[in-house]
N, C-alpha and C positions, 0 to 999 in steps of 0.2 A: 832766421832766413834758411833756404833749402838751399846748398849749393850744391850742384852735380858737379862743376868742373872747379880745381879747387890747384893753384899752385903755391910751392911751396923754396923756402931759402934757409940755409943754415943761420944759426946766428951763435955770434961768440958768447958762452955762458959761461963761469966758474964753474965748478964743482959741484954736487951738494952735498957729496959725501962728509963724513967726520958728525953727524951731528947726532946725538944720544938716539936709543930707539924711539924711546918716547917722548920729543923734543921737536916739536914742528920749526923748519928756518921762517924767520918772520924779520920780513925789512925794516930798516930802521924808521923809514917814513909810519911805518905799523905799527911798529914800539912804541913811539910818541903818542900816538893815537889811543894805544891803549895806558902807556902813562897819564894822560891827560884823562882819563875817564868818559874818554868820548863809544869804548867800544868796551867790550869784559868779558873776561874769560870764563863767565857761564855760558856764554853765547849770548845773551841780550844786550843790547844794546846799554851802554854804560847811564850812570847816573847824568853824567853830564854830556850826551849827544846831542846833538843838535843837526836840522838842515834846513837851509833857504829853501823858500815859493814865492809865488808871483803868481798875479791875476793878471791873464789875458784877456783882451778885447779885441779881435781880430775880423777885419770887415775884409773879403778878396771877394775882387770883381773879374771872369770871367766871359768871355764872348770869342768864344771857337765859330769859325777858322783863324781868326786871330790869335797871335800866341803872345799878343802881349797880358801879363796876369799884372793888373794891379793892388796894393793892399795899401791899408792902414789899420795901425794897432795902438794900444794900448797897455802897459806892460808898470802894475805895481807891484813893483821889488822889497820882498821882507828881508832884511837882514836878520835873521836870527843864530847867526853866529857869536861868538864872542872879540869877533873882531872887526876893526874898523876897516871898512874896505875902501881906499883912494882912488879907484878906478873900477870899471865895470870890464870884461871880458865877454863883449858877443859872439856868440855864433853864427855861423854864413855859410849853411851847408851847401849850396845851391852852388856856390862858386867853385863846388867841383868841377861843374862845366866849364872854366874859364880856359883860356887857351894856357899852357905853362902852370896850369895848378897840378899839387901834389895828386897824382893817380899811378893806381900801380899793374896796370893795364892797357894799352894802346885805346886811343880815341877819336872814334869816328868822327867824321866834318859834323852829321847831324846828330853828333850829341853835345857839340862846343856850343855855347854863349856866352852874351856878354857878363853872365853869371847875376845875381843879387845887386841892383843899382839903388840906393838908397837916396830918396828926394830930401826929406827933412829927418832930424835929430834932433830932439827936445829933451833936456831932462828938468823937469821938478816946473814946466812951464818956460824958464828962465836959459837957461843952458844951449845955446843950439853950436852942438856939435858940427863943426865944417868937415864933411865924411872924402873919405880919398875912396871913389869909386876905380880907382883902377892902381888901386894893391895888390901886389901880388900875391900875397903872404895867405891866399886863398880865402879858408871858413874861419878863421877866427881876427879881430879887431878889439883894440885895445882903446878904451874911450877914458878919460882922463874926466874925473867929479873934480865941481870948481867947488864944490862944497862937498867932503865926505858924510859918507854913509855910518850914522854911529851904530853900534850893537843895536839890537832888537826896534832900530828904525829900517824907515820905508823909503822909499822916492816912486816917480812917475816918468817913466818914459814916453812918450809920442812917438810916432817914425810912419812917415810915410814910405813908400817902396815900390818897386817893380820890377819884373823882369819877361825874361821872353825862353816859355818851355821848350825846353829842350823837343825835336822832333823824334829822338832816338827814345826809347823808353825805359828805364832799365826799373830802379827803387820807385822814381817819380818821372812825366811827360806826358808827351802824346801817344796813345793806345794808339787812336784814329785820329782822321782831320778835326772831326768833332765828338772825343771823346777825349779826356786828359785825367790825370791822375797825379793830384797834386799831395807829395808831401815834402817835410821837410822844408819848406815852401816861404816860413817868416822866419824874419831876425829872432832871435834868440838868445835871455842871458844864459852862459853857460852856467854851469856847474858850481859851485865851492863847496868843497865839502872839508870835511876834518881832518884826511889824512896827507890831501894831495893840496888843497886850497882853490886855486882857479885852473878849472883843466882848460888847459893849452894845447891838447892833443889836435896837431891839422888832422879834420875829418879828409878818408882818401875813399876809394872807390871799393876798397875791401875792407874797412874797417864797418864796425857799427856803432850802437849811439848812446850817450848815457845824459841824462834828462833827470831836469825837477821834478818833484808834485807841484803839477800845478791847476787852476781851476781857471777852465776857458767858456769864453762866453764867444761862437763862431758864427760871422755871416756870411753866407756867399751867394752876391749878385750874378744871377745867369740870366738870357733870354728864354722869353715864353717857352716851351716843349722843352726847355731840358729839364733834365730831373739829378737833382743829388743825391748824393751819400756820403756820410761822414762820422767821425768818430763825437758819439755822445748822444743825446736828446735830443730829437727833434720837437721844437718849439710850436710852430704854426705852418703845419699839415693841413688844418682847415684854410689858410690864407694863401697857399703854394697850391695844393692841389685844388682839381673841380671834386668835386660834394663825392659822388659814389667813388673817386679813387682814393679820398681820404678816408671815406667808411672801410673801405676794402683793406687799408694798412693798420685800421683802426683793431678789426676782426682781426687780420693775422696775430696780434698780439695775445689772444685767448686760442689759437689754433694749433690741434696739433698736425692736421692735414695743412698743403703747400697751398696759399690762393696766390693767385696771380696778378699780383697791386695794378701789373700794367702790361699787357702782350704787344708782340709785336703789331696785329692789327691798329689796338690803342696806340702805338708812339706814331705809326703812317696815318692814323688821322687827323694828329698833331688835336689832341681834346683833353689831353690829362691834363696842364697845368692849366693857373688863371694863364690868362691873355697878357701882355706887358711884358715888360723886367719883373724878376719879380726875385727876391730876399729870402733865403733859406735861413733857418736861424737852430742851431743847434749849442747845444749847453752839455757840460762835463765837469767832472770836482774831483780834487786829488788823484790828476792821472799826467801821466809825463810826454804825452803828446797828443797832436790829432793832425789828422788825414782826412783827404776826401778823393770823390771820384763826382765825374759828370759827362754826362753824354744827350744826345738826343734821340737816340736807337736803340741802347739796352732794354732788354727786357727787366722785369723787377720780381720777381717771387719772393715772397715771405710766408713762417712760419713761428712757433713759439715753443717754450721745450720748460718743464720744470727743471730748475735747476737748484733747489732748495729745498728736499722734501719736510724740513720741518714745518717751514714757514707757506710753502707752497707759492713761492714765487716761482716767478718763468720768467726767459730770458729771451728776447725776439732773436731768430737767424733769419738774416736777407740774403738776396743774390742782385747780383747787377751783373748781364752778360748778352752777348749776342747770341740771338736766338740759333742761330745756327750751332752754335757750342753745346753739344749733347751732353759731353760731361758735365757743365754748370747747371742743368735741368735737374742735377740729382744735388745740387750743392747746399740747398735747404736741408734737405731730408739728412744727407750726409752730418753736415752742420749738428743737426737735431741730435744725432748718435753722440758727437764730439763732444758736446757741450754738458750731456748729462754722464756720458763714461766718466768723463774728466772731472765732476762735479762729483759725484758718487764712487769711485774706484778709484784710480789715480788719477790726480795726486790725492781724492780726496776732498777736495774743500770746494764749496759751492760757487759757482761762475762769478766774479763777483760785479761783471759790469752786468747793463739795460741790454746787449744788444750786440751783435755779431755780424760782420756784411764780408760776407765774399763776393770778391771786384774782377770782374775778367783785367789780365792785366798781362804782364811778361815776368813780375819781379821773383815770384814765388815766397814772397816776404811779408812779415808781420808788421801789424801795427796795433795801435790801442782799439777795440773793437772793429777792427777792421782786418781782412786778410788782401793781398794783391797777388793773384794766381795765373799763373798761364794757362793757357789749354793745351789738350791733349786725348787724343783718343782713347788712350788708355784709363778706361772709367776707373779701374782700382788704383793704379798712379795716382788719379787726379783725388782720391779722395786720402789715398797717401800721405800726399801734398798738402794737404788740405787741414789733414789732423795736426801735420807738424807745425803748420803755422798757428792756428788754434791753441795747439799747447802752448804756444808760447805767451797766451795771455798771465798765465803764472811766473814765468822767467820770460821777459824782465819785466813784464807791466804790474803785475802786481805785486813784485819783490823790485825796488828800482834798481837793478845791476847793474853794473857800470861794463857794458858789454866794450867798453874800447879797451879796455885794460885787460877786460877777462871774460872773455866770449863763451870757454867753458861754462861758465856759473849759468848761463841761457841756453845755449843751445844743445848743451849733453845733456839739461832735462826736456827738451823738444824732444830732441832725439831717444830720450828711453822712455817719454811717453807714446808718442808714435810706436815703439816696438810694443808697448803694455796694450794698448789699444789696438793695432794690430791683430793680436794673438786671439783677441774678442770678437775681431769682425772676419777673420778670414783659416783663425787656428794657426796654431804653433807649425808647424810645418813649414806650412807659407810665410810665414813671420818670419821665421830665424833663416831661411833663404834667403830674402829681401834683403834684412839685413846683414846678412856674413857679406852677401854678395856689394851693396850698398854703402852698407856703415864700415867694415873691417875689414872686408880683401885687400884692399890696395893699402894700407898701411901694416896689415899683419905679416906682407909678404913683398915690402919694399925695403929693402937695405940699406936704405939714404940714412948719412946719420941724421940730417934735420928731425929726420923721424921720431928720434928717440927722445928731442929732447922735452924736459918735463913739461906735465900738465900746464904747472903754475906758472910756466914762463910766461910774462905778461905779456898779451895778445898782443898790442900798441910795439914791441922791441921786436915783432917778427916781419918780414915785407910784407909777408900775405897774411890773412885770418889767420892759419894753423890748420885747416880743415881738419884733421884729424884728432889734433890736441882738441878743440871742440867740440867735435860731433862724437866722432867712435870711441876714442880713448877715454872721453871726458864719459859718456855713455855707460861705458864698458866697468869702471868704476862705480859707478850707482849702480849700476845693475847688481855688482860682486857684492856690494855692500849688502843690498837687498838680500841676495841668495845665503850670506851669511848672519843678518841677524833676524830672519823670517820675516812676515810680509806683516805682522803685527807690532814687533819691536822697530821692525823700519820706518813702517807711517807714520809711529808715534813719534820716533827721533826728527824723521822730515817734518811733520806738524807742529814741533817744536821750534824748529829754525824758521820755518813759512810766519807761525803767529808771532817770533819776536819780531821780523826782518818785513813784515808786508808794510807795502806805505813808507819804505824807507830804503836806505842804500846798504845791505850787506856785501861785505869784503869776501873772499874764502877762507879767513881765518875766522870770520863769525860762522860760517857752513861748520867747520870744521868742531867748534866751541860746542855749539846749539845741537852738532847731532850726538857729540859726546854726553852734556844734560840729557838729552831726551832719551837715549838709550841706556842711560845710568852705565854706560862703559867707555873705558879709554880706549880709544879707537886710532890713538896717534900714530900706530903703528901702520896700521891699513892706510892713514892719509900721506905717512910720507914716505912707503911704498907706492902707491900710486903715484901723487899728485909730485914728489919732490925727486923721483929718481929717475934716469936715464933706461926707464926698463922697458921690456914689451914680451910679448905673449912667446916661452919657447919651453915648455917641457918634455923631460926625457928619461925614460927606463934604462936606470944603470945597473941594476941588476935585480935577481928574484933571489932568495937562498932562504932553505926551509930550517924549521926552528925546534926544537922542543915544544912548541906549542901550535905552530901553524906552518905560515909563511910569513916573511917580510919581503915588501918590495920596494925598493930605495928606487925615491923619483928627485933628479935634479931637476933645479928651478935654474936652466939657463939663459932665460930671460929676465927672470928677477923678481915681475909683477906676478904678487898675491893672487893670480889667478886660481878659478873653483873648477874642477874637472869632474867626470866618471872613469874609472877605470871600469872597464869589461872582462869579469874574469872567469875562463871558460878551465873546466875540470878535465881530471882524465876519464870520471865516472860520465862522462856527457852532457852535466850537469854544467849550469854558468850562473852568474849572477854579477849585478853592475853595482857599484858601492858609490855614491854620491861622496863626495868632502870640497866643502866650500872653503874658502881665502882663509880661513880660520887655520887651516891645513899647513899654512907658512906662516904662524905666529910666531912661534919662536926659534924658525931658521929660515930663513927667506931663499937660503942656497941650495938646501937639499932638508928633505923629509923623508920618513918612512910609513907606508900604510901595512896595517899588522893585521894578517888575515889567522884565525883563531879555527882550531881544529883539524883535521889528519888528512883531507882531501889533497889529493894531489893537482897542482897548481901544472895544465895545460899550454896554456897561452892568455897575456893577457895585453890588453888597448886601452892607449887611456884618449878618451874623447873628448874635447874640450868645447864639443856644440858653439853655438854664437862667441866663444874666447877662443879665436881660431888659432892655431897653434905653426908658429914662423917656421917649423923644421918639423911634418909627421912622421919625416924617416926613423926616426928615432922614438916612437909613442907604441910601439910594437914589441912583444919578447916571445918568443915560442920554447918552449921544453928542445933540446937535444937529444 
């Protein structure tokens, strides 16, 4: 997600001092986990990992201006755990809108409902759950098997449902009277995984989401002239659309020029869809959600982009937007950059879904092939915006992170892809501006202690997201890492932890594991400098003093984090030169280091720069000769 405003609350943490250099803290819920052989300390995934999916079958009925959404679904549950599970834990994201539910925001009149109403419960045919539609206890219910679930069996859920969209808009609602943007939207089994079992975490209004692989089979009934969009395949384009607008989306899939599936003239003459009701049907496999959008006025531009040059596949980029939105006129084309940078540079690895649709919307948030974007006149914002959410089809969709526990692991690689990408569309200049100003001002130069505390404190134990611990700081990190093991040993250690961890749920101790393998180095020191201590950006020139063989110049690390700087160092001969040292620089004193300048030039004045690691105190990054 992009947040711009972002609040923040101390929380009581121990220590994490006292623990070996090379000795990462790992909870004990961790330990098990990896005593059990579920995770391993080469980074891969242990001998005996495992994780539950399920096959959806989800039909949602639609008819704007009405806001009542109806569904039914179907939900085969694999147990492939090793344990028998007595009860089911679903998820009820929807009931964030309830009055009295867990949110950690004030809540408009029009974004309250009566949340997620549940008509029928079926399980296995036999089973019909009697549901307490007015539970307080929000997004999660607790459903009791009158027959459990043994290891590597199945059962079958049914569930009818409904509810009534929110008018306010925020992740999921109403855009317009007649445009809505539905996610999060079906019941859902939660999670169990290996280390944690059933997560229990109440979804709130600042947390995010952590989901199965699962392979969905979606319909969604709307009336004649509207048109969808949604995350996966679309099945029967020839049965939805009339003949030339189906050719027209047919074409954009071999296109590298924008066509126009459908303009605004086409949606005022109400002639795109057949006539009737009429049944969208999209399909998707081993993906941990889906999303859709619908209107009767959007306009539709599509486009297509290699995203594989071995194979010479291509990856469709759509738009859905009001024709009046100038910036989403460029959001194919945009698209088109994001999908092949990202596939070819960083991260590196080729797009791996069909299909990409940026959705006019408010959320500024990701989803599984889908983006939901606000407008904005600012065309370079909006494509800003646009990348970040993009990125994130890597973290968390194609690696399943458990963003409610550890939002870092997702959105600090948004966040340093967006800056890598950046640098390609617009130059470094502009880039590291954006983000000093964006990503790191307001925490490099905020005194709260909230601020400091670690990476790894788990997102779910803080009131708000962390914004910072996520985005900048978690950023800030990869990025160091990067500048210290070069942009060749780094891909390879990332492309190590990407192909154990894709299609599955990595921890940050499997990050941690997986980039140690791929780099063939112990890197523990750099993770729990960053990720485990109380630190942040503050160095300072304590002194110069010239040597039998040059200079030395003693720099404290009063901040603590392994940050990579330049020193600028000007002579008295006129002469200058900037000496690069990356994180490496505090390997074996994190408190203070010395940079050892070789040969008889006499040392003028010198500045140490800390570019994008912006530095909490630069009164002190200054020394001049006397």
């Amino acid at each position: 997600m992009f947040k711009r405003f972002i609040l923040f609350t101390a929380l009581a943490a121990g220590s994490l001092s006292g623990f070996a250099q090379n000795a990462l803290y790992m909870p004990r819920d961790i330990q098990n986990a990896f005593k059990k052989g579920t995770r391993s300390p080469d980074g891969k995934p242990g001998k005996n990992y495992w994780q539950n999916h399920a096959r959806y079958d989800i039909h949602v009925t639609a008819a704007p201006p009405n806001r009542n959404i109806k569904g039914t679904e179907g939900i085969t549950y694999f147990n492939d755990s090793p344990d028998t599970l007595r009860s089911l834990n679903m998820k009820l994201i929807l009931n964030v809108h309830r009055p009295g539910a867990v949110r950690l925001s004030p809540a408009q009149p029009d974004y309250l409902t009566s949340g997620m109403q549940i008509d029928t419960f079926m399980v296995n045919g036999q089973q019909s759950v009697a549901w307490n539609n007015e539970q307080a206890a929000a997004t999660n219910q607790r459903v009791r098997l009158a027959k459990p679930l043994l290891p590597h069996d199945s059962l079958k859920l049914n569930i009818a449902w409904h509810y009534e969209i929110s008018k306010e808009s925020n992740r999921e609602g109403m855009i317009d009277a007649t445009t809505y943007y539905l996610a999060y939207f079906y019941p859902r089994v939660s999670v169990y995984d290996d280390y944690n079992g059933w997560d229990y975490l109440p979804f709130n209004d600042a947390l995010e989401f952590y989901s199965d692989f699962n392979d969905y089979n979606l319909k969604v009934t709307v009336p004649a002239n509207y048109l969808v969009w949604a995350t996966g395949t679309l099945q029967n384009a020839a049965q939805v659309l009339q003949p030339e607008y189906a050719k027209c989306l047919q074409a954009s899939f071999s296109s590298d020029s924008t066509i126009h599936v459908a303009t605004a003239q086409d949606l005022a003459a109400k002639k795109i869809t057949k006539q009737g009701t009429n049944t969208w049907i999209w399909t998707s496999n081993h993906i941990t959600d889906v999303a859709l959008g619908l209107s009767d006025h959007y306009v539709w531009d599509a486009a297509s982009v290699v995203v594989d040059k071995a194979t010479g596949r291509r990856a469709s980029m759509q738009a859905a937007f009001a024709d009046s939105s100038a910036d989403f006129h460029h959001s194919v084309q945009n698209g088109r950059n994001s999908l092949s940078y990202f596939s070819t540079s960083w991260p590196g690895v080729p797009y791996p879904f069909p299909k990409m649709t940026a959705f006019q919307g408010f959320a500024d948030m990701e989803y599984p092939m889908m983006v939901n974007d606000s407008h904005t006149d600012d065309l370079r914002f909006a494509q800003f915006v646009q990348d970040h959410e993009i990125a994130h089809t890597y973290f968390p969709f194609y690696m399943g992170i458990n963003e409610t526990r550890y939002g870092y692991m997702d959105e600090g690689w948004a966040t340093t892809f967006e800056y890598l990408i950046g640098k390609a569309e617009v130059g470094q200049a502009a880039t590291d501006k954006l983000y000093k100003n964006f990503r790191v001002n307001r925490w490099a130069h905020d005194p709260s202690s909230y601020e400091d505390l670690p990476i790894i404190t788990p997102t779910s134990e803080l009131t708000m997201a962390a914004g910072n611990n996520e985005y900048g700081k978690a950023s800030l990190s990869y990025l160091a890492l990067k500048d210290m093991l070069g942009d060749e040993l780094f891909k390879k250690a990332l492309h190590t932890y990407m192909d154990n961890w894709h299609g599955k749920h990595p921890i940050p101790w499997d990050y941690f594991n997986s980039m140690n393998a791929g780099s063939g180095r112990n890197l523990n020191w750099f993770f729990n400098n960053w990720f485990f201590t109380n630190g942040y950006i503050d160095l300072a020139i304590d002194k110069v003093a010239k040597t039998t063989i040059g200079t030395n110049i003693t720099i404290k690390n009063i901040g603590g984090f392994a940050a990579p700087f330049d020193a600028v160092i000007n002579y008295t001969d006129g002469s200058s030169e900037t000496i690069h040292r990356t994180s490496a620089f505090w390997e074996n004193n994190q408190k203070q280091a010395t940079l050892v300048l070789k040969g008889k030039k006499a040392v003028k004045s010198v500045k140490l720069d800390s570019g994008i690691f912006m530095d909490a105190d630069e009164s002190n990054n200054t020394w001049n000769v006397k």
